[in-house]
C-alpha positions in Angstrom: 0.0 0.0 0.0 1.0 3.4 -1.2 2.0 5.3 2.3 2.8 9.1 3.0 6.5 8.6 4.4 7.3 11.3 6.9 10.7 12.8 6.7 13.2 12.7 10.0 14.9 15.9 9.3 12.9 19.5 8.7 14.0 23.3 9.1 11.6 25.3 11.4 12.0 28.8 9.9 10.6 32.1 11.9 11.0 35.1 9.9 9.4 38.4 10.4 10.4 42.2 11.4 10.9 43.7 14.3 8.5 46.0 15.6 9.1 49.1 13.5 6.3 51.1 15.1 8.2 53.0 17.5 10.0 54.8 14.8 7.1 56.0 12.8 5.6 57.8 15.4 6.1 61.2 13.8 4.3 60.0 11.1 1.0 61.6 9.9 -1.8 59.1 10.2 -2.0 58.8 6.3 1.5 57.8 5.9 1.9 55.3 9.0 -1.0 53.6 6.7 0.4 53.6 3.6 3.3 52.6 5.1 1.6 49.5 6.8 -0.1 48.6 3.9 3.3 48.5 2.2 4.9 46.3 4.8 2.3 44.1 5.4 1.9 43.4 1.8 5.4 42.4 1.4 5.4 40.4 4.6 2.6 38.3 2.7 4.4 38.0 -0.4 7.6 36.5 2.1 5.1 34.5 3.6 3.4 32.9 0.6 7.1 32.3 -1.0 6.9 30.1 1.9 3.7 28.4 1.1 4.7 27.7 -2.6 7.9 25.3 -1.2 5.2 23.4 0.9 5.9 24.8 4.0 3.2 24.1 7.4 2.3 27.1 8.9 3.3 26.9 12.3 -0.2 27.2 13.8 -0.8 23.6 12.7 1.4 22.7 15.1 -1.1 23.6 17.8 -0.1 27.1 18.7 -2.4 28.9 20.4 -1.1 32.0 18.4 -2.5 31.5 14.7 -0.3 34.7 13.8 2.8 32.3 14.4 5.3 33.5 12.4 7.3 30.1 11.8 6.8 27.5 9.4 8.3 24.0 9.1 10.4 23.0 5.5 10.8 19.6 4.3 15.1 19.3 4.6 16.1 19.4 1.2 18.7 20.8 -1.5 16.6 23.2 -2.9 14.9 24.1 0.2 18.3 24.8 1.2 19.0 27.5 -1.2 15.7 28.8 -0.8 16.6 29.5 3.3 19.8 31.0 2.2 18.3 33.5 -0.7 15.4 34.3 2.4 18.4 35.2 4.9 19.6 37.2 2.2 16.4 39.1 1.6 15.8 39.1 5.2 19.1 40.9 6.2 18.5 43.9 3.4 14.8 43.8 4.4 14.6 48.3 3.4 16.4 48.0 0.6 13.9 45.1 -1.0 10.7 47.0 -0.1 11.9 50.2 -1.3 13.2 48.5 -4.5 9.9 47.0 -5.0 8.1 50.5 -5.2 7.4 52.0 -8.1 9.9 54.5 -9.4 7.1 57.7 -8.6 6.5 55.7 -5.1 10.4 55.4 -4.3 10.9 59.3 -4.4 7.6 60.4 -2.7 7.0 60.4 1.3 6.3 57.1 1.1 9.6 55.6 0.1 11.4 58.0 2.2 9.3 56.3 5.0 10.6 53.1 4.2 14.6 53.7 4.4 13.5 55.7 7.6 12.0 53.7 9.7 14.7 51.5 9.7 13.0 48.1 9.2 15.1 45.3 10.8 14.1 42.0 9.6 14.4 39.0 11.9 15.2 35.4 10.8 16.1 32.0 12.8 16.4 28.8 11.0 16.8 25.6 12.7 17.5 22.3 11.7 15.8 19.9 13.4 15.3 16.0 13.6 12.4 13.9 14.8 14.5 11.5 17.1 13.8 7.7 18.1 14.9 5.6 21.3 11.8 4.2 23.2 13.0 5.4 26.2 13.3 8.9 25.8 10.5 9.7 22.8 7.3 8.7 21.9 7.0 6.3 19.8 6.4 6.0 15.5 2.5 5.9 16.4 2.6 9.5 18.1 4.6 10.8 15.8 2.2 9.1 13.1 -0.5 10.8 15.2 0.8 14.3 15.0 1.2 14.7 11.8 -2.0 13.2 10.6 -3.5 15.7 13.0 -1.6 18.5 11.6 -2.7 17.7 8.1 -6.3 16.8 9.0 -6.1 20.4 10.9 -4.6 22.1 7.5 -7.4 19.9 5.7 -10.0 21.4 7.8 -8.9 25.4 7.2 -9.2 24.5 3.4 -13.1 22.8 3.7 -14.0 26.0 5.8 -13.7 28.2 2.3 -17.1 27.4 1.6 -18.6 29.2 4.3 -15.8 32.4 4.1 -17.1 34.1 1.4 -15.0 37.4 1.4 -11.7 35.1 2.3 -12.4 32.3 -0.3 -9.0 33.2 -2.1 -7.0 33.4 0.2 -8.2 30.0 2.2 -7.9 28.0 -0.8 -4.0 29.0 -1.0 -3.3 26.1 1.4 -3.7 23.9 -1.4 -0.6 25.6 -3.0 1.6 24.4 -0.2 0.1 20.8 -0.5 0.4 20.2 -4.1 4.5 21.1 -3.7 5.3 19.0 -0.9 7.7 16.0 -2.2 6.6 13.9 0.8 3.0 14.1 -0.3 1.6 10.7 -2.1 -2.0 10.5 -3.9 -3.4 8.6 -1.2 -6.2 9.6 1.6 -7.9 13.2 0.8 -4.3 14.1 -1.4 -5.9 13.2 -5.1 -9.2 15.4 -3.8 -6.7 18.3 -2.6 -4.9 18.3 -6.3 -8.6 18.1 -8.1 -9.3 20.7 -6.3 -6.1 23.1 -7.2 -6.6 22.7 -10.5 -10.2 24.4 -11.0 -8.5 27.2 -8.4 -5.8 27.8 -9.9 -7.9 28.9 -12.8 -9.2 31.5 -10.7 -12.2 32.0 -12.7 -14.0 31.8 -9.5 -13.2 35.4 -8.4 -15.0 36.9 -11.4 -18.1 35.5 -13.2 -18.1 32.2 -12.9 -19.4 31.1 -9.2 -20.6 27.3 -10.8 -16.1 26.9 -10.5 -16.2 27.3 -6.9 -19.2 25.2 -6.4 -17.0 22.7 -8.4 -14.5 22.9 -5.4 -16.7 22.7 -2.9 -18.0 19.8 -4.2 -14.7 18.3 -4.2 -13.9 19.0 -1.3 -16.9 17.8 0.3 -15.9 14.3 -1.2 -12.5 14.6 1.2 -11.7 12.2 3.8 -9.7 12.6 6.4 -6.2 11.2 7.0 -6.2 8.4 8.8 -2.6 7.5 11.1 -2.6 4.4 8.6 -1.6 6.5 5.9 1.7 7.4 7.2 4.5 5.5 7.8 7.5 7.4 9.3 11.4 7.5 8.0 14.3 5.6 9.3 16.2 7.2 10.8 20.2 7.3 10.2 23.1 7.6 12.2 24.5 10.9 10.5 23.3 14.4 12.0 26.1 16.9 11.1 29.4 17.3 12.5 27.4 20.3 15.5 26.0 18.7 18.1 22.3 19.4 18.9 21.2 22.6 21.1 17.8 21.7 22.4 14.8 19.8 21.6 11.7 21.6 21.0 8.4 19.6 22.5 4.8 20.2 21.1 2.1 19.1 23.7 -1.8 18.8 22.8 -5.0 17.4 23.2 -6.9 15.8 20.6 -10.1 13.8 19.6 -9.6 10.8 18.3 -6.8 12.2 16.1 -9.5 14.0 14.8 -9.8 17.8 16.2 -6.9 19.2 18.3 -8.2 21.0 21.2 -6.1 23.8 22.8 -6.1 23.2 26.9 -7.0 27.2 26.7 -10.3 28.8 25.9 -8.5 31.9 24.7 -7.6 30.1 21.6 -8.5 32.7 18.7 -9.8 29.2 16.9 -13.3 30.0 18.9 -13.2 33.4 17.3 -15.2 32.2 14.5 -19.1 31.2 14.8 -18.2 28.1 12.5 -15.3 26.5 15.0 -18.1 26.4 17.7 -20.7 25.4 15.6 -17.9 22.0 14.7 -17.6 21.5 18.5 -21.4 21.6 19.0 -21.8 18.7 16.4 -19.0 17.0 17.4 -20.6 17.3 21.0 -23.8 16.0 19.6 -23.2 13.4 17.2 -20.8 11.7 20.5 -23.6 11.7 22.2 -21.7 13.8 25.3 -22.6 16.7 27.9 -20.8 19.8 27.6 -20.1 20.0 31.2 -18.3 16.6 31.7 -16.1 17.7 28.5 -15.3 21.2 30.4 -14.7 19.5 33.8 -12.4 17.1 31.9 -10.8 19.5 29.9 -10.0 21.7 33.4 -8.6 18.3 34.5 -6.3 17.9 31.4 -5.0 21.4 32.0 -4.5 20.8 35.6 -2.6 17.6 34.5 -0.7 19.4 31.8 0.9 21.8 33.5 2.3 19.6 36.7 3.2 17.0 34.5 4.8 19.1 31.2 4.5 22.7 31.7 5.9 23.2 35.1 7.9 20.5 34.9 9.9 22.0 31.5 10.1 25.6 33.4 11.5 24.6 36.2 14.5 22.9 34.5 14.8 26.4 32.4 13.0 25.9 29.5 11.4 28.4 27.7 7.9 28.7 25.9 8.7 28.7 22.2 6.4 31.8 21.6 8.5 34.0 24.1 10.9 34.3 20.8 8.3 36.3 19.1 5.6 37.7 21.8 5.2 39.5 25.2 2.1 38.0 26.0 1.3 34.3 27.1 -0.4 32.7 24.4 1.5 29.0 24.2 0.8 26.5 27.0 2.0 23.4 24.5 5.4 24.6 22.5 8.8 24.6 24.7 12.1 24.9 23.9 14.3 23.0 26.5 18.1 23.6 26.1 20.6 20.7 26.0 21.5 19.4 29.9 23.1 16.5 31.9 19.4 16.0 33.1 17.7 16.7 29.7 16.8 12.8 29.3 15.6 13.0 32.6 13.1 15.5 31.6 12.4 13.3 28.0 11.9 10.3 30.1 9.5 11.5 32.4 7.5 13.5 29.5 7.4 10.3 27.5 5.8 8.8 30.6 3.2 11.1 30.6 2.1 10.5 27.5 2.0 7.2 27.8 -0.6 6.1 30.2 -3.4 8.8 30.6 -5.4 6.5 32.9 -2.7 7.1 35.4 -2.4 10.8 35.0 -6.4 10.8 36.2 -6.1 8.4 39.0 -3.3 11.0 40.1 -5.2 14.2 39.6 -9.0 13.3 39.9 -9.0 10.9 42.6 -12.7 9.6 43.9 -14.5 9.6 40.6 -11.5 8.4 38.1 -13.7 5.8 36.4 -16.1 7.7 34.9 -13.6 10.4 33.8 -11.9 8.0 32.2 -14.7 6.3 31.0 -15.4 9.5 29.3 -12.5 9.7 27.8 -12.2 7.1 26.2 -15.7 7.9 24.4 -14.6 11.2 23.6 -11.8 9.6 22.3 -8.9 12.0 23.9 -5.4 11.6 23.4 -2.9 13.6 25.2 0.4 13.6 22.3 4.1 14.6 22.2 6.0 15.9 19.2 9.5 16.1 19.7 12.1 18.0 17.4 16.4 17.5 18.2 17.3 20.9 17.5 20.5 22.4 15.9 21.1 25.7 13.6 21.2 25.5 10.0 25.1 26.2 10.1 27.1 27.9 12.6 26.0 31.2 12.4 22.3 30.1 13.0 23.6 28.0 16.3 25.4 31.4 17.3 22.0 33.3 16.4 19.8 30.9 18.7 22.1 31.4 21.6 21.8 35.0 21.0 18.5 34.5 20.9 17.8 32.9 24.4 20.3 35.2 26.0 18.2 37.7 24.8 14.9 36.1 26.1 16.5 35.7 29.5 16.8 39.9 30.0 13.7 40.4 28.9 13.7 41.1 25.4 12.0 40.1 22.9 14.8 38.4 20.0 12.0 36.9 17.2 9.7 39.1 15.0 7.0 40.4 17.1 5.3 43.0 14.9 1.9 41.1 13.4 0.9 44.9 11.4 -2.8 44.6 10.3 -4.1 41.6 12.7 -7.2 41.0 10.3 -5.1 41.4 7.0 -2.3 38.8 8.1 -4.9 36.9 10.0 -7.0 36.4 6.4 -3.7 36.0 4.1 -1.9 33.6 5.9 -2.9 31.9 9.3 -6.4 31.5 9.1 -8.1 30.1 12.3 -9.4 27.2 12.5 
């Protein structure tokens, strides 16, 4: 059977700008927005160069920030060269925009704005390895797991066009990043997926011709979901690289069945939208299950979370992976936990957790475990791992990260943290789902 083989090795790329906004101050309000609409439109075109290699939008991976700005790259040649030519671009970040104005805008206020704001863009590539040893990791069926949720997740922001009629265009450029992802085979909902590019990438569905979109939607309506069968996971090989890893990066979540992810915090922004309610309601429904034994076990699950990963990874020094690029605390499931003597110690006990959720209740609930559990088991919750080996993509990116956390540790800010127009970015690129 034809199987969608999961690579080992990826580079997790987070690329943005620093917050710029401090220096436009002086700015007359008609010029900060032209200005923003500049930068922001540029910041998509980065961002869907991104998309066109295949790249996974970071908020897949269960961040609670859907403005995430990191994506994951499949490790190869041309992939590469595409990171270096992005560094490139990244590092001359003014020049690019300003070069990429017309020759009337380049010598009116508003390309004068550009050089003098002093746009700094910031970049951080990582090279990263999904490891294997029983001990220490979860095991080829988690890691199956994960990414048949992250693609069912993905799967699910593309169905939703049908219902987003002002954002149709730019929902359906997921399918881009599907269709050029050498890992992908025609199995599961992937033939559907490419049926489906080819009447969009017509377009003829943004003018007169709204029978082409029903065509998609139709399509799409005939998509199954991924099913953990589907994948079968590298081997993995003895050679890494002369460097020796920096860290590993841990994903944590919750999810039904391998079917919905559930963020263990209500301020998700995936709740923002009627529709993603409306999907819990029916998923509520058709299970057969009362909302307030979900809730009550859902506070349990968070309870449990953060003794048994969350504080457990802070108190050994490890950092939420969304301090790189926010102030605020919107992560409770992405760490980044530096190479130590006692690191395995910490992998160990993680890989524990995951491993028997029966006994993580009997710890936390106490009197009334059965029927929790009981109820989990028909809701058909899964508490997962995802775990990354990290390195830089060369030595300058392992000097970068260092920087980095040194950074993080006084209180600064090191990743991009300026997200422009919320609702512009929100709708281009990391649509919630």
């Amino acid at each position: 059977m034809l199987k969608i083989k999961i690579p080992r090795r990826w580079y997790l790329v987070i690329v943005g700008l620093a917050d710029w906004r401090r220096n436009a101050q002086e700015l007359p309000h008609n010029q900060f927005k032209e200005l923003q609409v500049v930068i922001d439109n540029y910041i998509s075109r980065i961002y869907k160069t991104f998309r066109k290699r295949g790249a996974m939008v970071g908020s897949l991976l269960y961040s609670k920030e859907n403005l995430a700005p990191f994506f994951l790259l499949e490790a190869t040649r041309e992939n590469e060269r595409f990171l270096k030519e992005s560094r490139i671009l990244i590092q001359n970040i003014s020049e690019k925009i300003h070069s990429s104005l017309t020759i009337e805008e380049q010598q009116s206020e508003l390309g004068k704005n550009v050089l003098q704001v002093l746009l700094e863009g910031r970049l951080l590539i990582l090279d990263c390895t999904i490891p294997f040893d029983p001990g220490f990791f979860p095991n080829e069926d988690f890691i199956a797991k994960a990414f048949s949720d992250t693609l069912n997740s993905e799967l699910l922001t593309i169905k939703r066009s049908e219902h987003d009629f002002n954002g149709r265009k730019n929902w359906l450029s997921t399918l881009d990043s599907i269709v050029n992802r050498g890992f992908m085979k025609d199995v599961g909902p992937v033939s559907k997926l490419k049926e489906a590019k080819v009447v969009e990438g017509k377009r003829l569905y943004d003018k007169k011709s709204p029978g082409d979109f029903e065509k998609i939607t139709r399509i799409l309506s005939e998509v199954t979901p991924y099913r953990t069968s589907l994948f079968e996971i590298e081997k993995l090989t003895a050679s890494y690289g002369d460097r020796e890893p920096l860290g590993h990066i841990i994903i944590q979540y919750l999810s039904t069945g391998g079917d919905l992810p559930i963020r263990l915090n209500k301020r998700s922004t995936i709740h923002d939208r009627i529709g993603r309610k409306i999907e819990d309601l029916q998923w509520i429904q058709s299970m057969n299950l009362d909302w307030k034994e979900i809730d009550k076990l859902q506070i349990y699950s968070e309870e449990i979370v953060y003794d048994k990963v969350e504080k457990l990874i802070s108190d050994v020094g490890g950092i939420k992976f969304d301090a790189l690029w926010t102030e605020k605390d919107l992560s409770n499931n992405i760490y980044f936990l530096s190479k130590f003597d006692f690191t395995e110690d910490v992998l160990k006990k993680l890989n524990e957790f995951v491993a028997n959720p029966r006994k993580q209740l009997e710890e936390h609930v106490g009197p009334g475990t059965i029927a929790m559990f009981e109820l989990w088991q028909k809701a058909g919750l899964e508490f997962n791992l995802l775990i990354f080996e990290v390195k830089g993509f060369d030595p300058d990116e392992d000097k970068n990260l260092t920087d980095w956390i040194k950074s993080l540790k006084i209180k600064e800010i090191p990743g991009p943290n300026y997200c422009g127009n919320r609702e512009v970015l929100q709708q281009r690129n990391f649509r919630p789902f």
